[in-house]
Backbone as JSON Lines, residues from 0, in Angstrom:
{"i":0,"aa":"X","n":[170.34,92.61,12.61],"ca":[171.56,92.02,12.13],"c":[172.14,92.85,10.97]}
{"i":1,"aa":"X","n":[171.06,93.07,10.17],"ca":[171.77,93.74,8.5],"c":[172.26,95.32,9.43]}
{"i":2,"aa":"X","n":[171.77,96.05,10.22],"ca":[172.39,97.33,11.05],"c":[173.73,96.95,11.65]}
{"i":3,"aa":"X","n":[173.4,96.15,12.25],"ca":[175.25,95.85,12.96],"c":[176.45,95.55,11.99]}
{"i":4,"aa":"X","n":[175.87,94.59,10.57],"ca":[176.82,94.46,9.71],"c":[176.66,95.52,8.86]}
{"i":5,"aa":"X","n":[176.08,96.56,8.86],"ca":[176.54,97.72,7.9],"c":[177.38,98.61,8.97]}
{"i":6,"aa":"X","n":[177.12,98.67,10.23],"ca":[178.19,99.3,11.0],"c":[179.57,98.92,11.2]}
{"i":7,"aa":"X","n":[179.44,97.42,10.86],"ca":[181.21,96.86,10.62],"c":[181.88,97.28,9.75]}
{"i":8,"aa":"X","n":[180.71,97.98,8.62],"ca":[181.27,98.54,7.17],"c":[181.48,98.01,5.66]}
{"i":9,"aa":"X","n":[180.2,96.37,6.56],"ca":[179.85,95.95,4.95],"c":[178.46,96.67,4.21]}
{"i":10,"aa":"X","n":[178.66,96.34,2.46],"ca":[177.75,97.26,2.31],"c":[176.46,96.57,1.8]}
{"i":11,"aa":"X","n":[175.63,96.66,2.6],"ca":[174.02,95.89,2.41],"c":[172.8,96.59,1.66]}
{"i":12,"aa":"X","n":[172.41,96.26,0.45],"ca":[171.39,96.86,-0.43],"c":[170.21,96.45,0.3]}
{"i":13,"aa":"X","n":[169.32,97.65,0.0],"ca":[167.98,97.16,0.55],"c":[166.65,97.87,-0.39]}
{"i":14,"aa":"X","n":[165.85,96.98,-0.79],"ca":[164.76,96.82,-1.38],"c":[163.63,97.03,-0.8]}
{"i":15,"aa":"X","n":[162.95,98.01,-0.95],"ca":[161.22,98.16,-0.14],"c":[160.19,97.55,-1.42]}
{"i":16,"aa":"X","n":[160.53,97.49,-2.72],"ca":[159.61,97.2,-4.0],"c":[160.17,95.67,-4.31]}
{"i":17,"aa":"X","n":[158.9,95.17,-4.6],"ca":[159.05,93.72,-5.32],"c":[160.75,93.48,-6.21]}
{"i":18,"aa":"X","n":[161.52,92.39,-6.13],"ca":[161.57,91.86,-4.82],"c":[162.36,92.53,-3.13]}
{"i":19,"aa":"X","n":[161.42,92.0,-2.65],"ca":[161.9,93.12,-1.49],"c":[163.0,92.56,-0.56]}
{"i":20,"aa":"X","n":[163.79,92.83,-0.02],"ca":[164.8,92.33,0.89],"c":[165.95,92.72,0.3]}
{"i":21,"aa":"X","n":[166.86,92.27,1.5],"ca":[167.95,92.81,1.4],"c":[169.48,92.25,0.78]}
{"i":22,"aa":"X","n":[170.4,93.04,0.01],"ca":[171.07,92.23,-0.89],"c":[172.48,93.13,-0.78]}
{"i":23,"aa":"X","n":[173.88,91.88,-1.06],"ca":[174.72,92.58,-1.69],"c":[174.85,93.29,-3.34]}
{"i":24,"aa":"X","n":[175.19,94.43,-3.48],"ca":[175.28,95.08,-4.83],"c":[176.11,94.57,-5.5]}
{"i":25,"aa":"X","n":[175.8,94.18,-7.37],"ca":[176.8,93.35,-7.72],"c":[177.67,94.52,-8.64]}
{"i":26,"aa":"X","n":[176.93,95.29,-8.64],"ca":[177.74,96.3,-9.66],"c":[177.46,98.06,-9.11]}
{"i":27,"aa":"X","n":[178.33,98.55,-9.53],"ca":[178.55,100.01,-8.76],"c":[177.21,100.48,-9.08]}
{"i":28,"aa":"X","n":[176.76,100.56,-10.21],"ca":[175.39,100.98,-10.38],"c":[174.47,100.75,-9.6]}
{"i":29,"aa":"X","n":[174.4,99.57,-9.04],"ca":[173.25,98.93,-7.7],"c":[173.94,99.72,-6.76]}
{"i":30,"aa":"X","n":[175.16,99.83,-6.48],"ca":[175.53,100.52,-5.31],"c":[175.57,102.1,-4.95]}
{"i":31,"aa":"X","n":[175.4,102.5,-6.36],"ca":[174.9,103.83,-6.52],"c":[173.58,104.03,-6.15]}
{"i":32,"aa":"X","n":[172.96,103.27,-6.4],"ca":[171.63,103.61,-6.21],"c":[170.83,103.41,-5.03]}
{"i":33,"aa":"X","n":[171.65,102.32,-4.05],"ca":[171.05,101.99,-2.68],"c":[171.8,103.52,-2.2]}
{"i":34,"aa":"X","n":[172.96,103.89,-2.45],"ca":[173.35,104.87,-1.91],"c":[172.73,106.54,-1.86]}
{"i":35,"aa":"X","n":[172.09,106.52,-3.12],"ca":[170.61,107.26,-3.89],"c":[169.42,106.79,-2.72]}
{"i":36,"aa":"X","n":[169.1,105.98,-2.03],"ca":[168.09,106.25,-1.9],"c":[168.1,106.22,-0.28]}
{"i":37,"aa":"X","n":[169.12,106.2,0.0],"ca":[169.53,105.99,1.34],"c":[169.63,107.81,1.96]}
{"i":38,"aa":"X","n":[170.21,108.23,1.07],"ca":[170.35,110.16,0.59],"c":[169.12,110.54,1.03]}
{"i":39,"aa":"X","n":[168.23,110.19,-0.25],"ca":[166.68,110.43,-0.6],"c":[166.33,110.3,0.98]}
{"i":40,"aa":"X","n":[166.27,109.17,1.56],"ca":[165.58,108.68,2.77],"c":[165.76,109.39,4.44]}
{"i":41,"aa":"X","n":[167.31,109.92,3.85],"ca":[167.85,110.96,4.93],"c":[167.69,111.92,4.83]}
{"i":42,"aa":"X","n":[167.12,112.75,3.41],"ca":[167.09,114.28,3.48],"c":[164.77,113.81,3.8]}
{"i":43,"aa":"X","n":[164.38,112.87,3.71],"ca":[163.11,113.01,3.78],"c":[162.62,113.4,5.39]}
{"i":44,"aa":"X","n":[163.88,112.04,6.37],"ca":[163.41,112.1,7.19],"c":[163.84,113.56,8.38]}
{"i":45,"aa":"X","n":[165.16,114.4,8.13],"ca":[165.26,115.54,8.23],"c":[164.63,116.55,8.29]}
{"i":46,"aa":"X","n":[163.95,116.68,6.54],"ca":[162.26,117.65,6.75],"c":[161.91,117.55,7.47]}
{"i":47,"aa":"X","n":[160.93,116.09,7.49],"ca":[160.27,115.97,8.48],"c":[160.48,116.28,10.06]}
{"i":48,"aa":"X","n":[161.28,116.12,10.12],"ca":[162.02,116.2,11.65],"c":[161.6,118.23,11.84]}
{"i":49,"aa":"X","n":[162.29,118.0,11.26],"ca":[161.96,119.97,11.01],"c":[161.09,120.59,10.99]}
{"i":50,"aa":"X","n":[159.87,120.17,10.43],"ca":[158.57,120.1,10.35],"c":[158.13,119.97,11.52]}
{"i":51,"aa":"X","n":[158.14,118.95,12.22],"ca":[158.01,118.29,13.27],"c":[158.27,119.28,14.78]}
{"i":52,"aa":"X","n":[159.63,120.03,14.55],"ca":[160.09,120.59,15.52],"c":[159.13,122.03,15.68]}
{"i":53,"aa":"X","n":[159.34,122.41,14.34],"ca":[158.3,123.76,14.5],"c":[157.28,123.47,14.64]}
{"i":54,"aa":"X","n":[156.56,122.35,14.57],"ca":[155.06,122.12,14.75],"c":[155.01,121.61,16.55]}
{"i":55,"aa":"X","n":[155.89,121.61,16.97],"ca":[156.2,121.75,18.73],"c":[156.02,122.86,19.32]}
{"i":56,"aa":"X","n":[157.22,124.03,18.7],"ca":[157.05,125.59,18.67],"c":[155.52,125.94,18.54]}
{"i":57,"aa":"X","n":[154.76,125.66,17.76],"ca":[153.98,126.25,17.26],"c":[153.18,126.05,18.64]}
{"i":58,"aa":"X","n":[152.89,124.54,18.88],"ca":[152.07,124.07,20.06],"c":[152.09,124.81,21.26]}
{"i":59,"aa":"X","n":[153.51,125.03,21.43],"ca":[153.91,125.6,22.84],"c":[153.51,127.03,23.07]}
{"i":60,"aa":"X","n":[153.38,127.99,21.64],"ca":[153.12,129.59,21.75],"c":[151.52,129.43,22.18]}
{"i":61,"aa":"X","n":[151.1,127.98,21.45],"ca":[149.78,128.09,21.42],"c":[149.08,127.73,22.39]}
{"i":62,"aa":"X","n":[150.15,127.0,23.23],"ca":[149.75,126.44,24.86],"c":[149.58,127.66,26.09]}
{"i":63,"aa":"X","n":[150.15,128.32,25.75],"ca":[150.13,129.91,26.53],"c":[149.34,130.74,26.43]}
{"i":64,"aa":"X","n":[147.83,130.0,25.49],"ca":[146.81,131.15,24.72],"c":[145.92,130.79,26.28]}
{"i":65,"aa":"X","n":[144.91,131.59,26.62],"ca":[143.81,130.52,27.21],"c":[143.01,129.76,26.85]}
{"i":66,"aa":"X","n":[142.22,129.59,25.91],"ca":[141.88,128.8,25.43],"c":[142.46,127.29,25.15]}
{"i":67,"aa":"X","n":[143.59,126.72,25.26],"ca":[144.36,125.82,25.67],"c":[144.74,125.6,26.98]}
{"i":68,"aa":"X","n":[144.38,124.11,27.16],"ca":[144.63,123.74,28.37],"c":[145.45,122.1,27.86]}
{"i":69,"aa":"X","n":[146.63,121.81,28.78],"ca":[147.19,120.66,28.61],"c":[146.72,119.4,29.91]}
{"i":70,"aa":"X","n":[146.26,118.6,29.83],"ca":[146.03,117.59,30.92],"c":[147.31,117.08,31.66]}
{"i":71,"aa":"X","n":[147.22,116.59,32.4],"ca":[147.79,115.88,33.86],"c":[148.11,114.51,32.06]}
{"i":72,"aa":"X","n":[147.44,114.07,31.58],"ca":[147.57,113.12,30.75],"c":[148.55,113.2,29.91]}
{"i":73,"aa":"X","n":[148.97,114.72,29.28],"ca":[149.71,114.91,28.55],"c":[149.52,115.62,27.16]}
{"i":74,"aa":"X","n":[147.86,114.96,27.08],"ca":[147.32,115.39,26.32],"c":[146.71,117.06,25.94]}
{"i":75,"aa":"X","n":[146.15,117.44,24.66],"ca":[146.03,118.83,24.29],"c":[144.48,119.05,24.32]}
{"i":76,"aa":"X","n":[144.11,119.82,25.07],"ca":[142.92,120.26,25.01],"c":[142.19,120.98,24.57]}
{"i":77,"aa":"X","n":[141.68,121.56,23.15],"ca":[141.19,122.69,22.89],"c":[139.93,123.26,23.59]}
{"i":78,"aa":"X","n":[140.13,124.48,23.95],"ca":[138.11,125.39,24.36],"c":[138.22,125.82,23.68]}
């Protein structure tokens, strides 16, 4: 629900630390700061993503070694 009404373009604060849940901002400062961590939360999950992608690359050069074998499962096999 709080996703669909921030896509209408209201603006919903959200709390992960005591108290936790989610709130309207009463002052620009609160709204600065959900907006701060919302930033924070998008450049974290980006890295990661990035991270993530080359650590695919990496798999795949490494899937072509012999010593790697991939299963019918999906799964990675080291010899």
């Amino acid at each position: 629900m709080v996703r669909l009404l921030r896509k209408e373009g209201y603006f919903i604060g959200s709390s992960k630390e005591p108290p936790c849940g989610y709130y309207i901002p009463s002052t620009e400062q609160e709204a600065n700061e959900c907006l701060d961590t919302f930033r924070g939360e998008l450049f974290d999950m980006l890295h990661t993503y990035n991270i993530q992608k080359r650590a695919i690359k990496k798999i795949r050069d490494q899937v072509n070694q012999p010593e790697f074998l991939v299963q019918s499962s999906g799964q990675l096999v080291i010899f």
